[in-house]
ZAGURO-303517 format. One line per 8 residues: number of its first residue (from 1); their letters; for each residue x, y, z of C-alpha. Coordinates in steps of 0.001 Angstrom, whole numbers, plus 500000, padded with zeros to 6 digits. Layout:
# ZAGURO-303517
NUM) A) X Y Z; ...
This chain:
# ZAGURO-303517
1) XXXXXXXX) 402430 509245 509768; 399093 508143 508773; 396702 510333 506717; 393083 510904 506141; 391170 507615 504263; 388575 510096 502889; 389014 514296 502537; 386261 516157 500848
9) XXXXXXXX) 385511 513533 498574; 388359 512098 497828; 389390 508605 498580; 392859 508148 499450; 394456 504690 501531; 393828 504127 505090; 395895 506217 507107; 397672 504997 509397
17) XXXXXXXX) 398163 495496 528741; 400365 496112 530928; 399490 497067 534364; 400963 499158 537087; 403906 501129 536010; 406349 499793 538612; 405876 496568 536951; 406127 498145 533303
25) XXXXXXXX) 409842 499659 534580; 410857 496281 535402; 411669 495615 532059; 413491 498339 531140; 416364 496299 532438; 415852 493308 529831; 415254 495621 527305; 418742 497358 527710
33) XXXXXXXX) 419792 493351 527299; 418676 493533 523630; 420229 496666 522347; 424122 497656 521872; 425616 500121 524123; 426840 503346 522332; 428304 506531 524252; 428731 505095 527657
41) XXXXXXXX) 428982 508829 529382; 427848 510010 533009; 424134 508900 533563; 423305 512262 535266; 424694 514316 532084; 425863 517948 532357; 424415 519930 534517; 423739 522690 531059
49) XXXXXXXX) 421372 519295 529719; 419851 518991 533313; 419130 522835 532832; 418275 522978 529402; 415443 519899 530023; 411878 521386 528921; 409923 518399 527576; 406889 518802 526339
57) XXXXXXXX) 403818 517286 525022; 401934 518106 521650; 398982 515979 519815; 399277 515665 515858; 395708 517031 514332; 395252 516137 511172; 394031 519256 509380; 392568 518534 506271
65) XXXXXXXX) 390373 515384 507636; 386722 515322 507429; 384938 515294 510109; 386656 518859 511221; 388006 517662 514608; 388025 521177 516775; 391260 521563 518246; 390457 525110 518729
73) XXXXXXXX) 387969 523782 521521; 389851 521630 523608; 389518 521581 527039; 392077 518966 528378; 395390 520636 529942; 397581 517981 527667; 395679 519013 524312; 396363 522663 524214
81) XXXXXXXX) 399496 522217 522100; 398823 520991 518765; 400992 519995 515949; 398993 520800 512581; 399821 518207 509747; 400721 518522 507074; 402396 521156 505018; 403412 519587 501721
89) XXXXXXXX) 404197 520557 497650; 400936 521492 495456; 400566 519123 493015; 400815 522428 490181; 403964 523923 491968; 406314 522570 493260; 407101 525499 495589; 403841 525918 496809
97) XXXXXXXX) 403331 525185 500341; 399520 522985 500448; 397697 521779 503590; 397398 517806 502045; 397818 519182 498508; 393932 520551 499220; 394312 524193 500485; 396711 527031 499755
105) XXXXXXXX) 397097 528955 503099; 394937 531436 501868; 392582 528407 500823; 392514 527205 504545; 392049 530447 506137; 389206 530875 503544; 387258 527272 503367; 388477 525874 506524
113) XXXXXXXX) 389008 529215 509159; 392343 527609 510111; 393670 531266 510201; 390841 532310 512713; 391183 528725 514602; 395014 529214 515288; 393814 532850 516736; 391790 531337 518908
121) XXXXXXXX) 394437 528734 520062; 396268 531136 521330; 393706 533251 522960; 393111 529720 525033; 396801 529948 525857; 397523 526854 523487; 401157 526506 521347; 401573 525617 517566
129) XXXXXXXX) 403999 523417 515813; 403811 522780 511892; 404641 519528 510882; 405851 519160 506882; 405983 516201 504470; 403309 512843 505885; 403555 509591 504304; 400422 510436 501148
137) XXXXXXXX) 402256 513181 499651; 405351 515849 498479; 407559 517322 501236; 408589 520904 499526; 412148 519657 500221; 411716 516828 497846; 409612 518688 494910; 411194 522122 494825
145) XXXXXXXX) 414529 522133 493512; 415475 526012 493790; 416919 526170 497220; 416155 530174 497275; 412421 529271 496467; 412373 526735 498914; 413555 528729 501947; 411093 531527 500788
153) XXXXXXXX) 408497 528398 501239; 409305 527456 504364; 409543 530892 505615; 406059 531438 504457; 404611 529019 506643; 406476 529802 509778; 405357 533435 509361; 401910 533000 508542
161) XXXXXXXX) 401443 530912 511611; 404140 532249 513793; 405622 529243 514911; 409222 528449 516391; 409214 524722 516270; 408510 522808 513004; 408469 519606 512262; 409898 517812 509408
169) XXXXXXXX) 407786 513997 508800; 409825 512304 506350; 408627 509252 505140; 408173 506932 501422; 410143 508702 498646; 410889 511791 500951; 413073 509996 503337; 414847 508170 500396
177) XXXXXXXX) 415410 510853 497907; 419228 511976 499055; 419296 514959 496690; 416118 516223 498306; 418132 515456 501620; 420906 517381 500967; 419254 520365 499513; 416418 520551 502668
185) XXXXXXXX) 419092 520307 504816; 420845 523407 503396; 417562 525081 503352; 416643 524895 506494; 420043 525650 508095; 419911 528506 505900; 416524 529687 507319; 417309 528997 510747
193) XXXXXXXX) 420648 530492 510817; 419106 533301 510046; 416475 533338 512064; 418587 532799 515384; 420619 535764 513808; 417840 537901 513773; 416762 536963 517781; 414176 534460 516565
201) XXXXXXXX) 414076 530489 517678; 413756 528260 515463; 413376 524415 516653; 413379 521099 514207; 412274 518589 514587; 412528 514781 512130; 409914 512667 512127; 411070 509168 511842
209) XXXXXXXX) 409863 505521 511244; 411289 502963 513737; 411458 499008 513751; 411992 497361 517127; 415939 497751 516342; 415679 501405 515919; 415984 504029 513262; 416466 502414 509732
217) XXXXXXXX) 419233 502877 507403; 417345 505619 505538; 416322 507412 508669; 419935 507551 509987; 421042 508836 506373; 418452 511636 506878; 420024 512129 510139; 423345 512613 508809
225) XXXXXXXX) 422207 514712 506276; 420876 516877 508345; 423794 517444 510445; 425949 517933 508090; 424282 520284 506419; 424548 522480 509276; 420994 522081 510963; 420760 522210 514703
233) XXXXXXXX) 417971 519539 515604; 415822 520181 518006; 416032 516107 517988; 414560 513476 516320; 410761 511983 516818; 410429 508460 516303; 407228 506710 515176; 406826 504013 517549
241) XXXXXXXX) 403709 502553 515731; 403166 499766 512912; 406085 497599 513664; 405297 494329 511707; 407689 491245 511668; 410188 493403 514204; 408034 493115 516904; 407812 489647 518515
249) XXXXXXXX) 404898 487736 518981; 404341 488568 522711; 405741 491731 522991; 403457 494431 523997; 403329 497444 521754; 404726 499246 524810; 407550 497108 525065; 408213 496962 521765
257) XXXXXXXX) 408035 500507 521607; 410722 501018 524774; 412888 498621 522620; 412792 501099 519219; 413464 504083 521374; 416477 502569 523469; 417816 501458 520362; 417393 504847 518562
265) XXXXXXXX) 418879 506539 521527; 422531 504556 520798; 422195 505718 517168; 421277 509563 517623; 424147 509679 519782; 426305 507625 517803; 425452 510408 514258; 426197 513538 516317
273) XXXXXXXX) 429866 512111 517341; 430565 511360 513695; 429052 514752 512865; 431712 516014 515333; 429513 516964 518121; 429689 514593 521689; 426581 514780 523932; 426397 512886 526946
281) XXXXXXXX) 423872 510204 527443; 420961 512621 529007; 421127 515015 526234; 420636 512571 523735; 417585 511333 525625; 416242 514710 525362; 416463 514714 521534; 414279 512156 521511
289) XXXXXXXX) 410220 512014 520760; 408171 509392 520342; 404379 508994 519089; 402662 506368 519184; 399334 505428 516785; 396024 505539 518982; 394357 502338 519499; 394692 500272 516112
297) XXXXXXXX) 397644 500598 514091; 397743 500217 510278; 399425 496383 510790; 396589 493949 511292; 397157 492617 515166; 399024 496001 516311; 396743 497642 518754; 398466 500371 521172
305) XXXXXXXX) 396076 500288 524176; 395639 502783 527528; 397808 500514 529330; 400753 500822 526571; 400098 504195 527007; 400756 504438 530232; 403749 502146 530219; 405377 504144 527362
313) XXXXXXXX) 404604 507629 529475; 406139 506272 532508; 409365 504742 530900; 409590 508291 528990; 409832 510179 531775; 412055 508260 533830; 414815 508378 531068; 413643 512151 530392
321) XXXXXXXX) 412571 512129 526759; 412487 515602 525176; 408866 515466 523389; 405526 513476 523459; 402955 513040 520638; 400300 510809 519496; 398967 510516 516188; 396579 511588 516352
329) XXXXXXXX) 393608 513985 518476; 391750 513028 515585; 391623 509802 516795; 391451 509959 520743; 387929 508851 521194; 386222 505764 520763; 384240 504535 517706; 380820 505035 517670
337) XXXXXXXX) 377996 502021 517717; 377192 502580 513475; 381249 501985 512762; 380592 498606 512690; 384874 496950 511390; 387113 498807 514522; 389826 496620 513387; 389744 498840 509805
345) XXXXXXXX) 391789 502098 510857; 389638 505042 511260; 390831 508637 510830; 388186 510104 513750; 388353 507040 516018; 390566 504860 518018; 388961 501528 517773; 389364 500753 521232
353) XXXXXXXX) 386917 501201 523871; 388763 503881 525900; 385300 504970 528048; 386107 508398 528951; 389902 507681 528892; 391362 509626 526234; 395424 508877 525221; 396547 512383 524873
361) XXXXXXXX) 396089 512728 529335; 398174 509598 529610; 400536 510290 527293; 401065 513940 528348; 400854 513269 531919; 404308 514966 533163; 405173 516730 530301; 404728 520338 531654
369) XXXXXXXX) 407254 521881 529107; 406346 523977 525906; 407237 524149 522558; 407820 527855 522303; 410006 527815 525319; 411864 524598 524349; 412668 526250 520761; 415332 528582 522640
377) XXXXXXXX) 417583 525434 523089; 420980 525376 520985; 422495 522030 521157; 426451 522567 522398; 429314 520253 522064; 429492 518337 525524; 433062 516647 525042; 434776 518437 527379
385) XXXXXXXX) 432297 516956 530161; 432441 513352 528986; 436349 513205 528716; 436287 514615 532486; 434599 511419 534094; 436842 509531 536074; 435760 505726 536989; 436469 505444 540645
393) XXXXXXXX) 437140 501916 541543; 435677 502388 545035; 432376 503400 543980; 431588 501300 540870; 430285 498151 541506; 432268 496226 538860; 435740 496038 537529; 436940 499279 535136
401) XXXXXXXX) 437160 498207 531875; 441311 497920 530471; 442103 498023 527323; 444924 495123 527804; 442233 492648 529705; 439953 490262 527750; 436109 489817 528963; 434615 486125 528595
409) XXXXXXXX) 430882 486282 527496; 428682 488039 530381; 431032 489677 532314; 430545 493207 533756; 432233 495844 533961; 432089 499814 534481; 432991 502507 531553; 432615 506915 531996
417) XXXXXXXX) 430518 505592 535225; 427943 503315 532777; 427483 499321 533292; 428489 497422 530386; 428221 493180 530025; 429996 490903 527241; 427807 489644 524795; 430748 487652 523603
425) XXXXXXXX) 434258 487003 524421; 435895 490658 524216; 439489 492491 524400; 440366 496100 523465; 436903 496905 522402; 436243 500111 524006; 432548 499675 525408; 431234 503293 524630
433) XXXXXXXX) 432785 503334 521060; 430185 504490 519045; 428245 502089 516899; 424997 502139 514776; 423917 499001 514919; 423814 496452 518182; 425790 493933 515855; 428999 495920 515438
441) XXXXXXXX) 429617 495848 519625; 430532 493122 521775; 429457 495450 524538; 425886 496474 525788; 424869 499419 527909; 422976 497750 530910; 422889 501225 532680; 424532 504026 535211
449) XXXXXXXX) 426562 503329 537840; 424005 504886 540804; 424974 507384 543667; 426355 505530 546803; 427197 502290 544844; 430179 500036 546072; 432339 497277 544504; 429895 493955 544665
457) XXXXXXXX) 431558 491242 546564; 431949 487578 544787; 429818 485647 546642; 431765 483045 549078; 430947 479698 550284; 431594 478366 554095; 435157 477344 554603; 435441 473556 553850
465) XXXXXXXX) 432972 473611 550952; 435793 473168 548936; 439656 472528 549743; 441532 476318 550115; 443930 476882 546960; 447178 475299 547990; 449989 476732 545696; 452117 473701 545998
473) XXXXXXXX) 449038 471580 544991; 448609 469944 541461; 445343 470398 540000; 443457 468816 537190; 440503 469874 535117; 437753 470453 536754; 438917 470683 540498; 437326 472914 542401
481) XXXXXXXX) 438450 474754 545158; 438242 478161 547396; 440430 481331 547249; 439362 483770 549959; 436009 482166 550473; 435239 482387 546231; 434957 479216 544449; 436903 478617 541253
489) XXXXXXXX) 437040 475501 538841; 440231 474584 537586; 440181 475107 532793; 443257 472468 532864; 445842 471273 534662; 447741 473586 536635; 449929 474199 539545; 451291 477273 541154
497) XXXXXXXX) 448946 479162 539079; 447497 481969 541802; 443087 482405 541184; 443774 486050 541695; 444782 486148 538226; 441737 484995 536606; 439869 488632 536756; 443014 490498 535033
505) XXXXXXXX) 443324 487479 532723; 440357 485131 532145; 441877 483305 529186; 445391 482635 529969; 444070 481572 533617; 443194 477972 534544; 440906 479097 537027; 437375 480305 536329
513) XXXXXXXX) 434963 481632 539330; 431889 480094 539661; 428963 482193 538672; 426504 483555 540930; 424068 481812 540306; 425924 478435 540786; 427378 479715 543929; 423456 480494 545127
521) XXXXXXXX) 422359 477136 544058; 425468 475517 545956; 424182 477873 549179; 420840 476726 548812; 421988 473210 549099; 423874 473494 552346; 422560 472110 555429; 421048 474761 557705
């Protein structure tokens, strides 16, 4: 996440429209277009993930930034939760927790009141969530070696502040080093293991960076490792900000972001199936955070503006994402008339004209959830529900996938009550099987089969469009004819060969159906 440009002196590198949202949604479709499909399971999820959903909304402040912004003051509904950044190694210990390498926490309750400030959060009814690590500097994970030294850092924090939810932003060297991985990992499993034991929550969270095509290799390796080790994520917060080449030219950071977080969605699911633990779609969604960069981003060109703001909110709440941040309150107001370069990224503005608009009310609109009450959620193993869905031909509006039939490109069909289309010609590829990357599928998720849905009739043309199938008939490439009112072409020369077939069996059948689209064009052509 970005940092400060300037702290008490010292210099340090520049931290890091779309209108109505019915129109926004729209896309949601196309998007689901670009990405692979992973765990194709119920669209409504469990009933314990309906239950369990709590999202909630929380504004990054970057602590040790100058000027002081006051979250202790705020006023707006959306900005009493705050998540304080960040914790990381002093640059003389390596087990030291620092506010930005700046302040001890004895140093920050002395020089900068934070102690007092927090106090005061709560008196004002606000939550706090620590966040760990940044992009400038030393996550303790990475610098301190002695895993009982390490918890005992960690633990520091979290009692000095008395938070449940913390949150782990792992970026540069700290979301490569995979010894540091391994041993934070163990760490925190250790501390929250005990912590649950003891009748405390304990909620975390990763921070990740996203392209367009979701998490990257190292973020999905951090994943794992986290898993493995034994942690029980909260879920995982994805960056949707300073994209570069993977967004395309007219994409709108909204939509680009919708693209990162539909993608991420098939890998978080896909890492806790090969960490042995099956969630259905909707709890995966609820793993999932995103924050976006105010106004500019760091990338030259990448400005995230109120509209994208309110696109992103609405798309997150109609898929029911688990958290909501921006980086950062710091940040939430527009520059004033002496900072004369907006497109240079400011720490304490936006660099947008927002007028009195400020991001963290559209962002947060919706999210009525709280940290504190979210960190009670233990993730469960949700198998049991996705191996009891049961595709009912008569209320799915496309075919059931078999494993024996082969799919030409762009054909439909329905999987665990999910929408799946060809991207390429397909047999025996089971459509949910989970898959990192979009690349390794033939299959992508287009969406959930919808309460009351039917089979979709083929469309038909008038009798005498085209001669009725005759199964006595000899046809030749190309011929065209009607079976049941739906108009086939004939691959190669065939006779006796029944278009019924050519669903169970679209390669060994001469006959294709038209598409839909030629059979509209062929309507639109008739006579009234």
């Amino acid at each position: 996440m970005a940092e400060p440009a300037e702290i008490a002196g010292r210099v340090a590198p520049p931290r890091r429209r779309l209108s109505v949202v019915r129109v926004f949604l729209g896309i949601v479709l196309v998007v689901a277009l670009s990405t692979g499909g992973y765990l194709g399971v119920q669209w409504w999820g469990s009933a314990q993930a309906a239950e369990a959903y709590n999202p909630w909304f929380a504004g990054y402040v970057d602590v040790t930034a100058t000027p002081t912004y006051d979250f202790e003051a705020s006023t707006a509904q959306a900005g009493n939760d705050v998540v304080l950044s960040f914790i990381v190694a002093a640059t003389d210990d390596a087990c030291t927790p620092t506010w930005g390498t700046h302040y001890t926490l004895d140093e920050a309750s002395d020089e900068l009141d934070l102690d007092r400030r927090l106090a005061r959060v709560k008196q004002l009814g606000g939550q706090v969530v620590v966040s760990f690590g940044g992009l400038l500097n030393t996550e303790l994970g990475t610098s301190c070696t002695d895993k009982a030294a390490l918890v005992t850092a960690y633990a520091d924090v979290l009692d000095r502040y008395e938070v449940t939810t913390i949150d782990l932003d792992l970026e540069g060297d700290n979301l490569t080093d995979t010894a540091a991985a391994t041993r934070r990992a163990a760490a925190i499993a250790e501390l929250q293991t005990d912590r649950r034991a003891a009748g405390d929550d304990l909620a975390v969270w990763l921070t990740l960076p996203v392209a367009t095509s979701g998490l990257t290799e190292d973020g999905t390796t951090m994943v794992s490792a986290m898993l493995d080790g034994g942690v029980d994520l909260a879920g995982v917060n994805l960056m949707t900000m300073n994209y570069g080449s993977s967004r395309d030219a007219d994409e709108t950071m909204a939509e680009a972001s919708v693209r990162a977080v539909t993608a991420a969605h098939r890998q978080i699911g896909t890492l806790y199936s090969r960490a042995g633990t099956e969630l259905t779609a909707a709890t995966v969604w609820g793993k999932i955070g995103i924050t976006p960069m105010a106004g500019q981003n760091d990338v030259p060109g990448e400005v995230f503006g109120l509209d994208d703001a309110t696109a992103l909110n609405a798309f997150a709440r109609e898929q029911k994402i688990g958290r909501m941040s921006v980086w950062s309150l710091n940040r939430d107001i527009t520059c004033g008339s002496n900072y004369a370069d907006v497109t240079r990224v400011s720490d304490s503005c936006s660099g947008i004209d927002q007028g009195d608009t400020k991001f963290v009310d559209l962002l947060g609109e919706g999210f009525t959830g709280r940290p504190v009450e979210a960190a009670a959620t233990v993730t469960t193993d949700e198998a049991k529900q996705i191996e009891s869905v049961v595709d009912n031909p008569a209320t799915s509006p496309y075919p059931i996938w078999a494993e024996e039939s082969s799919y030409l490109e762009g054909t439909k069909v329905v999987w665990h009550r999910n929408v799946y289309q060809t991207k390429w010609w397909s047999r025996g590829d089971l459509p949910d099987n989970p898959v990192l990357n979009e690349w390794e599928t033939p299959w992508v998720l287009i969406g959930p089969v919808l309460p009351g849905e039917t089979p979709i009739p083929k469309p038909t043309l008038p009798a005498g469009t085209y001669p009725d199938w005759d199964g006595t008939a000899i046809y030749e490439k190309g011929d065209q004819i009607l079976f049941d009112g739906v108009p086939y072409e004939s691959k190669w020369w065939n006779q006796g060969e029944s278009p019924d077939a050519a669903a169970g069996n679209p390669d060994g059948s001469p006959w294709t159906a038209l598409s839909d689209a030629e059979v509209k064009k062929l309507l639109d052509a008739l006579p009234e």
